[in-house]
mmJSON file of the N, C-alpha and C atoms, coordinates in Angstrom:
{"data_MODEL":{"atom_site":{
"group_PDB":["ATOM","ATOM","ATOM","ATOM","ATOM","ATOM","ATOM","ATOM","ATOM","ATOM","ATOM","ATOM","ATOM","ATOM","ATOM","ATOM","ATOM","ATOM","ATOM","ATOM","ATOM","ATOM","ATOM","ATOM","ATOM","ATOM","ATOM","ATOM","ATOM","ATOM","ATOM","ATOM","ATOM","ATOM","ATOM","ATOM","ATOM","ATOM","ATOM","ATOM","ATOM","ATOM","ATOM","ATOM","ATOM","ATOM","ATOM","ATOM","ATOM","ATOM","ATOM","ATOM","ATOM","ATOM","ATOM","ATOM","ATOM","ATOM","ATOM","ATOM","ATOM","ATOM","ATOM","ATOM","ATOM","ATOM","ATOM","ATOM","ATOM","ATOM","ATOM","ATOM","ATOM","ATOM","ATOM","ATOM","ATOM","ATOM","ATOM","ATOM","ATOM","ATOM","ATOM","ATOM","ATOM","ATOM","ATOM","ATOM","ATOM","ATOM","ATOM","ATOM","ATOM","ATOM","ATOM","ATOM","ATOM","ATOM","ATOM","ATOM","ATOM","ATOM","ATOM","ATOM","ATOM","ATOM","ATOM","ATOM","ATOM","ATOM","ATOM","ATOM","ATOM","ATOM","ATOM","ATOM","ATOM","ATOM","ATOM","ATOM","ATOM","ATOM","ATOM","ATOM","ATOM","ATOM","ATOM","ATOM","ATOM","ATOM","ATOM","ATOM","ATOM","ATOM","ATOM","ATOM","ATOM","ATOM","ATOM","ATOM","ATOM","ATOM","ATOM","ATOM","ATOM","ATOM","ATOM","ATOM","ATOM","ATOM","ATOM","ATOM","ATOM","ATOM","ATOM","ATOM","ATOM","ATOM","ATOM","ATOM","ATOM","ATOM","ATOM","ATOM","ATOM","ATOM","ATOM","ATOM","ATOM","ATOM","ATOM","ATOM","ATOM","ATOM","ATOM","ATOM","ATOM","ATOM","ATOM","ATOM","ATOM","ATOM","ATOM","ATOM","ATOM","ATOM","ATOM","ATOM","ATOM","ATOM","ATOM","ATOM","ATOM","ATOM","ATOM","ATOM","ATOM","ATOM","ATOM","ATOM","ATOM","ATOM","ATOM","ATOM","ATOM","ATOM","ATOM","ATOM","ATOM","ATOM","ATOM","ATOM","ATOM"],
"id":[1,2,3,4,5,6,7,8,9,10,11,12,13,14,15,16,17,18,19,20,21,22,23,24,25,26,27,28,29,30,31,32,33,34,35,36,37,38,39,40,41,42,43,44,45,46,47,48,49,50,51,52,53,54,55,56,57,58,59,60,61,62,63,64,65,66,67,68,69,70,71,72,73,74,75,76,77,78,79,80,81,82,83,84,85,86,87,88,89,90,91,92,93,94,95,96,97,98,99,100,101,102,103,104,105,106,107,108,109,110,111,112,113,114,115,116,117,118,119,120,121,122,123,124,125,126,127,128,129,130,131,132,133,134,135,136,137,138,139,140,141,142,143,144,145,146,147,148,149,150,151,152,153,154,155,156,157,158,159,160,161,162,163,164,165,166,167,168,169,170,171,172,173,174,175,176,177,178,179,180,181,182,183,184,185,186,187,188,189,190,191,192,193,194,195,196,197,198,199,200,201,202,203,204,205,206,207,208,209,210,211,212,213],
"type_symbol":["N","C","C","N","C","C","N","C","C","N","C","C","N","C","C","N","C","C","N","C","C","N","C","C","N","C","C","N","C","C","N","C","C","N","C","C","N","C","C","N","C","C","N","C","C","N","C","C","N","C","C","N","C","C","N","C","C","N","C","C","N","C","C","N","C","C","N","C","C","N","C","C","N","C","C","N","C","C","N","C","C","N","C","C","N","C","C","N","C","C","N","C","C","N","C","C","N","C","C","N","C","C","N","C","C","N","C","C","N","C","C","N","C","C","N","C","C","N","C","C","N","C","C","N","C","C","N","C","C","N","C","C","N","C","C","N","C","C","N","C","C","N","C","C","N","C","C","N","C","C","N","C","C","N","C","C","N","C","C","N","C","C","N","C","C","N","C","C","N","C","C","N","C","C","N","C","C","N","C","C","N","C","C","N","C","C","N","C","C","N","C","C","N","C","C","N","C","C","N","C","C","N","C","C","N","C","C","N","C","C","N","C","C"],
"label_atom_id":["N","CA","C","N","CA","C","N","CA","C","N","CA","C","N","CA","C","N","CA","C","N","CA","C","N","CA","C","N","CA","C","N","CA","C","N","CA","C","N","CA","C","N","CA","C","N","CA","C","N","CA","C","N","CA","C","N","CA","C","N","CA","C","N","CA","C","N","CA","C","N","CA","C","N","CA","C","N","CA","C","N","CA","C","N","CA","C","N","CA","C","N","CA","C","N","CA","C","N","CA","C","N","CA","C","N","CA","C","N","CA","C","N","CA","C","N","CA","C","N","CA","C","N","CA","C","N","CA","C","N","CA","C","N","CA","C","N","CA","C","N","CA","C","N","CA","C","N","CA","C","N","CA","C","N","CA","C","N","CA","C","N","CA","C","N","CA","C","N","CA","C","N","CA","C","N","CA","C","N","CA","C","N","CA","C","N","CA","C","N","CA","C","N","CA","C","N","CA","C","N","CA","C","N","CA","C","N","CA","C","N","CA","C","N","CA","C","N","CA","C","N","CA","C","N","CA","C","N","CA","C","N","CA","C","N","CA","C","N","CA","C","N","CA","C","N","CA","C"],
"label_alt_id":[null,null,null,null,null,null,null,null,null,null,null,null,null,null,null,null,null,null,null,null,null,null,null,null,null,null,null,null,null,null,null,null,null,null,null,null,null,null,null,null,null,null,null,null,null,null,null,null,null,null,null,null,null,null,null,null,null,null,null,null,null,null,null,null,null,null,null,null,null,null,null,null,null,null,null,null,null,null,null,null,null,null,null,null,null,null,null,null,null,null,null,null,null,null,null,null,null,null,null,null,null,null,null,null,null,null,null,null,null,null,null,null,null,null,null,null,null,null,null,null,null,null,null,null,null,null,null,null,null,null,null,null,null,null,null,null,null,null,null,null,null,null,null,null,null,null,null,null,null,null,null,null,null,null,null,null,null,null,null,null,null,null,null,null,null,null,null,null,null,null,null,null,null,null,null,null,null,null,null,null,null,null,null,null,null,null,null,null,null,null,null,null,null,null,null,null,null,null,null,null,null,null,null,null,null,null,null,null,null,null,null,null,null],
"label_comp_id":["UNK","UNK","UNK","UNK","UNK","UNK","UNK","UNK","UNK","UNK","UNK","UNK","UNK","UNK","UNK","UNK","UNK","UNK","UNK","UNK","UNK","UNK","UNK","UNK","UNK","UNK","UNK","UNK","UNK","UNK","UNK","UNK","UNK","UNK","UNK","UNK","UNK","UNK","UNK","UNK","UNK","UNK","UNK","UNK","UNK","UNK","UNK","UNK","UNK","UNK","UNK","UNK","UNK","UNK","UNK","UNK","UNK","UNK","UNK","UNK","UNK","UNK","UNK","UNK","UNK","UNK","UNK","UNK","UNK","UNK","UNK","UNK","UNK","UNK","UNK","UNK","UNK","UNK","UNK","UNK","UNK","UNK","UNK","UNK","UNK","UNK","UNK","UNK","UNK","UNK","UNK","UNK","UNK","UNK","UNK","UNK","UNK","UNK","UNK","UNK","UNK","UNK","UNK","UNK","UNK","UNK","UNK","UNK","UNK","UNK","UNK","UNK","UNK","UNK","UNK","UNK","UNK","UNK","UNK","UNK","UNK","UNK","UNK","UNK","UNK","UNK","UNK","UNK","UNK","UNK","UNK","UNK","UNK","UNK","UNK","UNK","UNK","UNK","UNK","UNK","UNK","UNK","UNK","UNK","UNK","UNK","UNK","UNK","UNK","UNK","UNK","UNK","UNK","UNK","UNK","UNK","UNK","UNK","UNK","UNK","UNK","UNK","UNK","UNK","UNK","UNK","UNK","UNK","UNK","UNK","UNK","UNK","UNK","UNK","UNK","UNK","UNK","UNK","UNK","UNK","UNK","UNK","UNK","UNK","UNK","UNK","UNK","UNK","UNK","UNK","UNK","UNK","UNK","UNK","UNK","UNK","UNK","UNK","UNK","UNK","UNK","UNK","UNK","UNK","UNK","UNK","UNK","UNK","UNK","UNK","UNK","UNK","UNK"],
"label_asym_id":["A","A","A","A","A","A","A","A","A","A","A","A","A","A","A","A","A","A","A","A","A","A","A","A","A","A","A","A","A","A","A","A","A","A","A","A","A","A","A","A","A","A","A","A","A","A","A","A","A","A","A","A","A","A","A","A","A","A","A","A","A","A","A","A","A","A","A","A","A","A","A","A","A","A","A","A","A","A","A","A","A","A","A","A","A","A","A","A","A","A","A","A","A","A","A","A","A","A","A","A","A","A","A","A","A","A","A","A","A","A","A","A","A","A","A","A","A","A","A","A","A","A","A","A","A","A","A","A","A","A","A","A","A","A","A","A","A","A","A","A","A","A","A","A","A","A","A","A","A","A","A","A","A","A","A","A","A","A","A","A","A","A","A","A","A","A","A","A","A","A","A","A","A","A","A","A","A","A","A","A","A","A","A","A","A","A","A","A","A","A","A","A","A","A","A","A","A","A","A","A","A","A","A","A","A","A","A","A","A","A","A","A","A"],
"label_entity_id":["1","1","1","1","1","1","1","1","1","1","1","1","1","1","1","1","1","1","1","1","1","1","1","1","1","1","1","1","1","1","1","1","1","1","1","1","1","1","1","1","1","1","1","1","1","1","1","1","1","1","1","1","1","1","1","1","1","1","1","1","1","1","1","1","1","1","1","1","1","1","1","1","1","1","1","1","1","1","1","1","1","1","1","1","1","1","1","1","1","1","1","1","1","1","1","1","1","1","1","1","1","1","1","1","1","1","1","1","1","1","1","1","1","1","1","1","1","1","1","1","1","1","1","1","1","1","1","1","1","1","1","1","1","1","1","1","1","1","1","1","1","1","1","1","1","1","1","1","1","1","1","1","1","1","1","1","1","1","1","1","1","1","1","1","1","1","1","1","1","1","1","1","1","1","1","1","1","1","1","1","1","1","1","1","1","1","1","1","1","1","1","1","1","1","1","1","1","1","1","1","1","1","1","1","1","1","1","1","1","1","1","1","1"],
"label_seq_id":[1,1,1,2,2,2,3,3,3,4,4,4,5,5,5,6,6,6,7,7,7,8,8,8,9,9,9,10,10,10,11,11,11,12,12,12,13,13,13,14,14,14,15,15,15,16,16,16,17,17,17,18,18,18,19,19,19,20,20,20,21,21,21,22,22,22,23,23,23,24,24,24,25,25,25,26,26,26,27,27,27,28,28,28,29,29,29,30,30,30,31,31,31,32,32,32,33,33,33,34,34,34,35,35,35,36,36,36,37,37,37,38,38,38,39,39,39,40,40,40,41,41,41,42,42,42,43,43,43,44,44,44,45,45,45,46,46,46,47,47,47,48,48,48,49,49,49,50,50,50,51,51,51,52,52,52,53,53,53,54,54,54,55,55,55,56,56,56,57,57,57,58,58,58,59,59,59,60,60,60,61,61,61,62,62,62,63,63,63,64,64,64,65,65,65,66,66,66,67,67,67,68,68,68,69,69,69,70,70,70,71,71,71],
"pdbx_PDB_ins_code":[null,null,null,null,null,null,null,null,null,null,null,null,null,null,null,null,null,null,null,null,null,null,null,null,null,null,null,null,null,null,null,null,null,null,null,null,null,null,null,null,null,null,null,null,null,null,null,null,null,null,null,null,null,null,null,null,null,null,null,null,null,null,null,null,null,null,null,null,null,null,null,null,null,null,null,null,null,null,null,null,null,null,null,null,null,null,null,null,null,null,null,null,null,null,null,null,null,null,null,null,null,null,null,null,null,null,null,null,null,null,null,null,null,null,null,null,null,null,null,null,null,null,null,null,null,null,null,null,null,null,null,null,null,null,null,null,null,null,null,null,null,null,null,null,null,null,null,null,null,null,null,null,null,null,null,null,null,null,null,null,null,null,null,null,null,null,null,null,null,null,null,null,null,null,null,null,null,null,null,null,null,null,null,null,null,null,null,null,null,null,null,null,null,null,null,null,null,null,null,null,null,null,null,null,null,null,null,null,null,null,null,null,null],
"Cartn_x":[1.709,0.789,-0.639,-1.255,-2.928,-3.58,-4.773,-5.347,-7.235,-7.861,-8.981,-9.746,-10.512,-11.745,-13.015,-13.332,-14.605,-15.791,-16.802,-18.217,-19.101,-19.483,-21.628,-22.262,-23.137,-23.512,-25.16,-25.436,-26.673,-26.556,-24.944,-24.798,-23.47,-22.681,-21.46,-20.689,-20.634,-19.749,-18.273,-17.426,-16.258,-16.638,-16.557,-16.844,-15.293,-15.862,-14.277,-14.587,-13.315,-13.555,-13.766,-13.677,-13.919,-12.509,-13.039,-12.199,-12.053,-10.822,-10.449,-9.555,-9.308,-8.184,-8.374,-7.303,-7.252,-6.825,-6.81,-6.647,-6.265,-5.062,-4.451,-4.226,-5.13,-4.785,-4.937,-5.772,-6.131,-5.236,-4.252,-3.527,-4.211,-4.153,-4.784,-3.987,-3.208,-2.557,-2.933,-3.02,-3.167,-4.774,-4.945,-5.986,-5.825,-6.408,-6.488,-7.555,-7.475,-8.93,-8.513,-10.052,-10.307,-9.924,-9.305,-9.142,-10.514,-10.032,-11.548,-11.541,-11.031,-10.927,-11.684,-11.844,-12.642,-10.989,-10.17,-8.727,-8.254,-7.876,-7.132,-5.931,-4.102,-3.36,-2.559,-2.28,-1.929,-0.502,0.61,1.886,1.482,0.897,1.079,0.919,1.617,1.421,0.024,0.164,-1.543,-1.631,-2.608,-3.101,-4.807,-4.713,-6.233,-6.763,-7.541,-7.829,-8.976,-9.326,-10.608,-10.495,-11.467,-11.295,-12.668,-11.959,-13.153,-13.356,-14.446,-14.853,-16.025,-15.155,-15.847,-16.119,-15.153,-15.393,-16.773,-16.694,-17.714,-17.445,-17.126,-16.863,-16.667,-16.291,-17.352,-16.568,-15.645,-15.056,-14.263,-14.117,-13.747,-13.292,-11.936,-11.29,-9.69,-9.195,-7.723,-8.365,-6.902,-6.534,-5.601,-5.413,-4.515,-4.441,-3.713,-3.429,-4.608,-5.949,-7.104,-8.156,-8.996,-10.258,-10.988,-12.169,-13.001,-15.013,-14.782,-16.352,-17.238,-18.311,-19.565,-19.978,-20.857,-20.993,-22.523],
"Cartn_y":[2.318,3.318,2.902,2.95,2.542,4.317,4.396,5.496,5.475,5.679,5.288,6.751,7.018,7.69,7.487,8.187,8.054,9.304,8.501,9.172,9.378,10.498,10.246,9.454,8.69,7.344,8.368,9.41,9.745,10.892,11.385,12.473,12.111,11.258,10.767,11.994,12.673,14.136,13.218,13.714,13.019,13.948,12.84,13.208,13.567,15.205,15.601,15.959,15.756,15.916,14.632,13.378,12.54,11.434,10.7,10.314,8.708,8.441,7.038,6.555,5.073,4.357,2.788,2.34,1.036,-0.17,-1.403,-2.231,-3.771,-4.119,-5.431,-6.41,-6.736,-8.447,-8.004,-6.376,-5.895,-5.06,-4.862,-3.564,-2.29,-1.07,0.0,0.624,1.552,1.911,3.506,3.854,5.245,6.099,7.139,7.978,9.06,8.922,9.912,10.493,12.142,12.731,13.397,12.389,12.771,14.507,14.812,15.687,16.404,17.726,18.218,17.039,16.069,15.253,13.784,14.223,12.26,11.71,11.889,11.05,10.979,9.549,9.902,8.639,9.081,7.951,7.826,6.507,5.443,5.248,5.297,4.33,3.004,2.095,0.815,0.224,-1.425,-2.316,-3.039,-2.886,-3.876,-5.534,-5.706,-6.991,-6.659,-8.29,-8.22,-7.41,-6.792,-5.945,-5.176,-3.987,-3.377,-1.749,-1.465,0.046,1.124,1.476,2.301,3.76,4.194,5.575,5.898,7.05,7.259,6.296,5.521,4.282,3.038,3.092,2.435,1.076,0.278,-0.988,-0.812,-0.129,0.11,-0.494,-0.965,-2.23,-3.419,-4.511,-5.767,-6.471,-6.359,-7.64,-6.928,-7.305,-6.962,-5.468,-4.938,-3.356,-3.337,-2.807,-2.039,-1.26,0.082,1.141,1.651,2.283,2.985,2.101,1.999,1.821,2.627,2.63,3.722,3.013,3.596,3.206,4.223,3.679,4.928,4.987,6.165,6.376,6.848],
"Cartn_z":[-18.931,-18.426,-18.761,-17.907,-17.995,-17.935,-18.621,-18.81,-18.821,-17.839,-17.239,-18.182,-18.959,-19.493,-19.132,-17.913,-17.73,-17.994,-18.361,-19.366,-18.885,-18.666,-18.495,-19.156,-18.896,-19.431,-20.378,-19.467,-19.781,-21.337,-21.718,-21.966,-23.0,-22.639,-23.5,-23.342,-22.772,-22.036,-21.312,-21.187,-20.479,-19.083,-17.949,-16.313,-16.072,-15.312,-14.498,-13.855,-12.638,-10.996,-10.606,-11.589,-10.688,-10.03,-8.716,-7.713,-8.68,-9.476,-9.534,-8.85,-9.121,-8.632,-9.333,-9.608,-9.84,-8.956,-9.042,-8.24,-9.029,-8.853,-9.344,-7.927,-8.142,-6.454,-5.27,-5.343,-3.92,-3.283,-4.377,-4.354,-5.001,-4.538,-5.089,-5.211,-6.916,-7.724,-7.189,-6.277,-5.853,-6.577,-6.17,-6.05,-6.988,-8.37,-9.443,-9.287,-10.158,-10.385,-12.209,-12.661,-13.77,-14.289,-15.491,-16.108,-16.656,-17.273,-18.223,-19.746,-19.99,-20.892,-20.529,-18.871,-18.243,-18.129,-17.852,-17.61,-16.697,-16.388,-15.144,-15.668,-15.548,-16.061,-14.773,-14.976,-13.631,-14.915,-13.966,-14.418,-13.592,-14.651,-14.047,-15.279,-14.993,-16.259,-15.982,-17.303,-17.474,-16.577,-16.475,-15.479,-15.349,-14.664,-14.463,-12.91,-13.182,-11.982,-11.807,-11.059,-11.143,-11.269,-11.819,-11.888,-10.72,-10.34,-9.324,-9.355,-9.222,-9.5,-8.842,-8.032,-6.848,-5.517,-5.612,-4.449,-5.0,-6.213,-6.748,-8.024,-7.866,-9.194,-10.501,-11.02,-12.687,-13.78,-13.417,-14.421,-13.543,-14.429,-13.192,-14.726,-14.931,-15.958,-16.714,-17.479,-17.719,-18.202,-17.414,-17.521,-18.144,-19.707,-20.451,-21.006,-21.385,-22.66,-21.808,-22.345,-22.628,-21.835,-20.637,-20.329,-20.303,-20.841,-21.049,-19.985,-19.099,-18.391,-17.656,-18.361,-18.043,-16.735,-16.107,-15.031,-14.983],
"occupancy":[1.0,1.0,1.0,1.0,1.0,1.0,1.0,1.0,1.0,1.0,1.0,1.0,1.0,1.0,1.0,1.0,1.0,1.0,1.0,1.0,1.0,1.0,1.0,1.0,1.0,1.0,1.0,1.0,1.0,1.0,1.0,1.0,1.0,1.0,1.0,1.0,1.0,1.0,1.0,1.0,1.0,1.0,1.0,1.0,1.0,1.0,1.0,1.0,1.0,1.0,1.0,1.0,1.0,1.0,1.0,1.0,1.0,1.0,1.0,1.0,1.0,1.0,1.0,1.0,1.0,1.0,1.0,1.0,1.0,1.0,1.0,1.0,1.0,1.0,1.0,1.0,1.0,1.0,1.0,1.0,1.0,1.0,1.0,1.0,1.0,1.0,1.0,1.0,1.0,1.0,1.0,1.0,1.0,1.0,1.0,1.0,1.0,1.0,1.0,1.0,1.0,1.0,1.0,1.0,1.0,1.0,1.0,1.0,1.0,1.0,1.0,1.0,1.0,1.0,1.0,1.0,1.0,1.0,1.0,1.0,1.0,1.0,1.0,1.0,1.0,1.0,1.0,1.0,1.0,1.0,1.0,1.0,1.0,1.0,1.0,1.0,1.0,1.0,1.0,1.0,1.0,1.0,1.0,1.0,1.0,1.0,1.0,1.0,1.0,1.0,1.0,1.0,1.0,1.0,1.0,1.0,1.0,1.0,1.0,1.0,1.0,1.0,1.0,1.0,1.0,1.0,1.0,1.0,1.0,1.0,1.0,1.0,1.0,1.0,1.0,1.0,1.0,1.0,1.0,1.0,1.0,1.0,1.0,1.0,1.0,1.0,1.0,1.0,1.0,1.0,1.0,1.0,1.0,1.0,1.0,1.0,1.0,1.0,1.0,1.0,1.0,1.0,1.0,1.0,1.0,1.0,1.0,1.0,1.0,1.0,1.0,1.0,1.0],
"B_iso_or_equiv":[0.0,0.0,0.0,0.0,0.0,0.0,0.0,0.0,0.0,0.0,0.0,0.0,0.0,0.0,0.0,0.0,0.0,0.0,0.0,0.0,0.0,0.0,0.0,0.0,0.0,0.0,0.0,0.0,0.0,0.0,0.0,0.0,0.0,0.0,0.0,0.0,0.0,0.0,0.0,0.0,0.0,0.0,0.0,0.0,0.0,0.0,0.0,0.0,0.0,0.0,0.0,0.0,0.0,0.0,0.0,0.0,0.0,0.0,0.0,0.0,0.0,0.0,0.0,0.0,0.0,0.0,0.0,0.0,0.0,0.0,0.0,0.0,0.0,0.0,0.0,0.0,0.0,0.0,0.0,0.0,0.0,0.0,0.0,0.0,0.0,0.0,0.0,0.0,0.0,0.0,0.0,0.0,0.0,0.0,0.0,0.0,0.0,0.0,0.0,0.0,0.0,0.0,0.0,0.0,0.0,0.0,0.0,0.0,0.0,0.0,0.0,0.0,0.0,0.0,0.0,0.0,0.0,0.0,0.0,0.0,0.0,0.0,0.0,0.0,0.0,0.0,0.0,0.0,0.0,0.0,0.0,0.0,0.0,0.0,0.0,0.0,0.0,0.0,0.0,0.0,0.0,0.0,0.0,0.0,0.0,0.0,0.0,0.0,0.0,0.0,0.0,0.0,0.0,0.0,0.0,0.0,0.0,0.0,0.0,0.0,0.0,0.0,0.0,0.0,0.0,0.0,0.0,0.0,0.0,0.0,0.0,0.0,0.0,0.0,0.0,0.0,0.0,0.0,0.0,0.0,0.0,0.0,0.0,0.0,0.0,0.0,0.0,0.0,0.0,0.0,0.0,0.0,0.0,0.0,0.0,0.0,0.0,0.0,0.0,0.0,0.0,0.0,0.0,0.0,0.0,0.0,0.0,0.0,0.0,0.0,0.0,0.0,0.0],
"pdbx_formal_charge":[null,null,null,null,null,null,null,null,null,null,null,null,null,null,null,null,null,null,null,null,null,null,null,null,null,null,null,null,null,null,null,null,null,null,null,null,null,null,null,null,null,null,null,null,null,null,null,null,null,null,null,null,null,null,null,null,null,null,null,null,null,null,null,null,null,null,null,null,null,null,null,null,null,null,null,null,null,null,null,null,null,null,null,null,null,null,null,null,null,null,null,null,null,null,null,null,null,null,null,null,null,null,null,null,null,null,null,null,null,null,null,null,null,null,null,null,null,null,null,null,null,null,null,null,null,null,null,null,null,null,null,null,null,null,null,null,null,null,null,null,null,null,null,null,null,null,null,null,null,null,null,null,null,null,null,null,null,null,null,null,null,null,null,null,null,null,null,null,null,null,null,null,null,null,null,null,null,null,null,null,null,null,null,null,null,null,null,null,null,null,null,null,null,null,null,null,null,null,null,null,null,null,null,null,null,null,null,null,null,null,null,null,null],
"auth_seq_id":[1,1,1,2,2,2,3,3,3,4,4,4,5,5,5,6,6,6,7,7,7,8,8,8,9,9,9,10,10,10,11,11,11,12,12,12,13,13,13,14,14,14,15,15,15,16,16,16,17,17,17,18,18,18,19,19,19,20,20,20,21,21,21,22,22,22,23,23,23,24,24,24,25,25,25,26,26,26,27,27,27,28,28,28,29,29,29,30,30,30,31,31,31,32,32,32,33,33,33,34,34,34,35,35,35,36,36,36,37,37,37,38,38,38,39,39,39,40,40,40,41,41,41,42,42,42,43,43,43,44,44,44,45,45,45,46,46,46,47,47,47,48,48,48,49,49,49,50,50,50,51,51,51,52,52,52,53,53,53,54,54,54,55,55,55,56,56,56,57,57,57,58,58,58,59,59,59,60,60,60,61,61,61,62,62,62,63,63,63,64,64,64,65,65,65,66,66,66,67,67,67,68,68,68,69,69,69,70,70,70,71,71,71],
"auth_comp_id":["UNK","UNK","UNK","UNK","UNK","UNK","UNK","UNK","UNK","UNK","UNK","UNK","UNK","UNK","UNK","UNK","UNK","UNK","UNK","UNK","UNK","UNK","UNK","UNK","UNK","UNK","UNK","UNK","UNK","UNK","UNK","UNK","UNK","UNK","UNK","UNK","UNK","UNK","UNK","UNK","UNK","UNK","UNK","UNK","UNK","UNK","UNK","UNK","UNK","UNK","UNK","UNK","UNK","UNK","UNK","UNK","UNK","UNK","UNK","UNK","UNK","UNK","UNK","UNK","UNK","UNK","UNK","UNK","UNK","UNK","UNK","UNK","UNK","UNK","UNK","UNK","UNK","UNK","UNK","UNK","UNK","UNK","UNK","UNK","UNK","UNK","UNK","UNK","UNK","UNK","UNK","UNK","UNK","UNK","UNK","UNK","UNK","UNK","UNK","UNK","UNK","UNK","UNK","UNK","UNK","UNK","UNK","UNK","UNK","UNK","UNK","UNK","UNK","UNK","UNK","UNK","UNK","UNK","UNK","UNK","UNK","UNK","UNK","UNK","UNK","UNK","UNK","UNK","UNK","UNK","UNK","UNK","UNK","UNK","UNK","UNK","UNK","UNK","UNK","UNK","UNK","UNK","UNK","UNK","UNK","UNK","UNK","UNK","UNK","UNK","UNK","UNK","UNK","UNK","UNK","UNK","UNK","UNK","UNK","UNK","UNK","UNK","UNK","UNK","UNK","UNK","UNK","UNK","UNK","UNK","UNK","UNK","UNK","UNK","UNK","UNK","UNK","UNK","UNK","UNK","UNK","UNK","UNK","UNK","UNK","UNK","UNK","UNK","UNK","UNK","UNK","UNK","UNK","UNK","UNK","UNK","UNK","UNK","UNK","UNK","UNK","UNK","UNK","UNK","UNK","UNK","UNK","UNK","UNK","UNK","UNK","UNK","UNK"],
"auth_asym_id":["A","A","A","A","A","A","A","A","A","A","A","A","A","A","A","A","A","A","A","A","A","A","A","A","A","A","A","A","A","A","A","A","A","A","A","A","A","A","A","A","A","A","A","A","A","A","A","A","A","A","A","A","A","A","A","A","A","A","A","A","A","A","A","A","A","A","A","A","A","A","A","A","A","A","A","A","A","A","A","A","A","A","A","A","A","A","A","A","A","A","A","A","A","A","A","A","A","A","A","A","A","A","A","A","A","A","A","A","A","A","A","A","A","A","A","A","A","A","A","A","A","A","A","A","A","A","A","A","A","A","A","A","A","A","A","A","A","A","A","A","A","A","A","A","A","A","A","A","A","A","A","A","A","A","A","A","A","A","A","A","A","A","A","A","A","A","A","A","A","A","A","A","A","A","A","A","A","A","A","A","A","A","A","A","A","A","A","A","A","A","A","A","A","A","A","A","A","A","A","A","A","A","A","A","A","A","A","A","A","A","A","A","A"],
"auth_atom_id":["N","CA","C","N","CA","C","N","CA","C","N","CA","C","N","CA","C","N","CA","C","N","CA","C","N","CA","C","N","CA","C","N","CA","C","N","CA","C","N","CA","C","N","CA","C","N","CA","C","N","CA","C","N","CA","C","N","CA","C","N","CA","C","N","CA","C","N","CA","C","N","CA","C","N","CA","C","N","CA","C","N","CA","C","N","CA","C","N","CA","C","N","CA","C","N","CA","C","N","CA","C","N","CA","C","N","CA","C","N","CA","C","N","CA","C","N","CA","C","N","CA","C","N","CA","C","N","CA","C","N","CA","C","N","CA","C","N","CA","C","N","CA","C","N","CA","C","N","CA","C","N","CA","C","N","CA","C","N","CA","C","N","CA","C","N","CA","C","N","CA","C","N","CA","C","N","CA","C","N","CA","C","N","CA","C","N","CA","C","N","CA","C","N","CA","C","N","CA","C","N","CA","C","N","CA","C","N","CA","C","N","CA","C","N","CA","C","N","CA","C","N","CA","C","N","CA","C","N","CA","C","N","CA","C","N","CA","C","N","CA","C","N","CA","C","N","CA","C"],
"pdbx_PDB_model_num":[1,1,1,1,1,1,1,1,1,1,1,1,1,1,1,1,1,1,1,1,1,1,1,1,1,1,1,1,1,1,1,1,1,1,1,1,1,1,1,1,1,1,1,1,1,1,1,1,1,1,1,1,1,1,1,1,1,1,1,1,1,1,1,1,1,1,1,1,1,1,1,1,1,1,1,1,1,1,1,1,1,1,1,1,1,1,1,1,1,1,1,1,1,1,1,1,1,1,1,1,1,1,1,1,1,1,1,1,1,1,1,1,1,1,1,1,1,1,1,1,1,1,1,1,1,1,1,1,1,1,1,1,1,1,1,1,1,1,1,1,1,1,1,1,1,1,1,1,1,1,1,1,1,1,1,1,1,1,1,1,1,1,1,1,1,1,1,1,1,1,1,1,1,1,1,1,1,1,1,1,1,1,1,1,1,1,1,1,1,1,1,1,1,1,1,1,1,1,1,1,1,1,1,1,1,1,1,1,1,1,1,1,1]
}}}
């Protein structure tokens, strides 16, 4: 299980409501929305891949356990 925490970058607040998804080789691991905690968990095994939020890049390298990226 991979588990995406995303942050206000301006505020260190955990962002909810927001639209993730991950991506291993240009596959996309389906369409999460952040919790009142900033969470969103993907059953997938770790690999190298990208994390997106809001249709936007915000991490690019191995995905495992806990990624945590600001917004």
């Amino acid at each position: 299980m991979v588990t995406v925490k995303v942050v206000w970058q301006d505020t260190g607040k955990p962002a909810k409501d927001q639209k993730v998804s991950i991506g291993f080789d240009g596959w996309t691991r389906g369409v999460k929305f952040t919790d009142s905690n900033g969470e969103a968990h993907f059953g997938a095994d770790p690999g190298s891949g990208k994390v997106y939020v809001n249709g936007s890049t915000e991490y690019s390298g191995h995905i495992s356990g806990r990624v945590v990226v600001y917004i």
